[in-house]
C-alpha positions as CSV (number, residue, x, y, z in Angstrom):
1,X,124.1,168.9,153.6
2,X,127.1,171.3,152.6
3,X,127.5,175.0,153.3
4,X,128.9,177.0,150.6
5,X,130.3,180.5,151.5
6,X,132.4,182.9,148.6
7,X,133.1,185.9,150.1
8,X,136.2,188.6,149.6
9,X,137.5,190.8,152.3
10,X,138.1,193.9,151.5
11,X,139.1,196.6,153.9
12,X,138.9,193.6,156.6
13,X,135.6,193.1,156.0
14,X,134.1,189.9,154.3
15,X,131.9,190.9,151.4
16,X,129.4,187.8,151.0
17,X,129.2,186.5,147.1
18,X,126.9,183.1,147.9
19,X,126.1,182.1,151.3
20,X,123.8,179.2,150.6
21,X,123.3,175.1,151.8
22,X,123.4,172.7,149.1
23,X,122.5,168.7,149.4
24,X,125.1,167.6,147.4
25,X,128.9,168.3,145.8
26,X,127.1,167.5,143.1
27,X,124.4,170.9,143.7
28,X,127.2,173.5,144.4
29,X,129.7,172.5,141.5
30,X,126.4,173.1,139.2
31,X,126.0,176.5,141.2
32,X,129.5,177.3,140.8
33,X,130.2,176.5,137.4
34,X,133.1,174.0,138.8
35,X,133.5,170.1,138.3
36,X,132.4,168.0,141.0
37,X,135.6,167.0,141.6
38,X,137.2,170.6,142.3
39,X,134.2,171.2,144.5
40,X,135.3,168.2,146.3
41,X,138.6,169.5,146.5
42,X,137.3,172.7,148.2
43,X,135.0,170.6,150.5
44,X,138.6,168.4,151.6
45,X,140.1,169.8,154.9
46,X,143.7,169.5,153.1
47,X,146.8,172.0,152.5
48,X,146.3,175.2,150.9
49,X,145.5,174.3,147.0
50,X,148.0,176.4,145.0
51,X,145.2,178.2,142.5
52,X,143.9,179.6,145.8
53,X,147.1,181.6,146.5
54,X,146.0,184.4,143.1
55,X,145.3,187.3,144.2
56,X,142.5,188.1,143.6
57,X,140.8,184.8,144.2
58,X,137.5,184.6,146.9
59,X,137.5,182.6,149.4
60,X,135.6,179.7,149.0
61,X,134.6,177.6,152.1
62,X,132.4,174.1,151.6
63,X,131.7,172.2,154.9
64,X,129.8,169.6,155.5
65,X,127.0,170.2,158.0
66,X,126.6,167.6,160.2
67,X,123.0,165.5,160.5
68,X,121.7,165.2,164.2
């Protein structure tokens, strides 16, 4: 399971776009429009991707929700 949030802040606030769980990469890059391989460059815990420094881009958070 994966949590997708895309949200902007605006005025400090975070203004929520999608706040949904997914089963799969494969589920949210459909959702999103996106290839499975950017969504699993958003999912990676890596440095800052460069096409999220726009500005106007949302933030886009994908984590993986751990299973008990």
């Amino acid at each position: 399971m994966f949590d997708c949030k895309i949200y902007v802040i605006i005025n400090e606030e975070k203004i929520y776009m999608l706040d949904k769980q997914f089963k799969t990469l494969k589920l949210i890059a459909e959702e999103l429009g996106i290839t499975y391989q950017q969504a699993a460059d958003l999912s990676s815990r890596k440095e800052i991707k460069k096409y999220t420094k726009f500005k106007f881009f949302p933030n886009i958070e994908i984590t993986k929700i751990k299973s008990n």
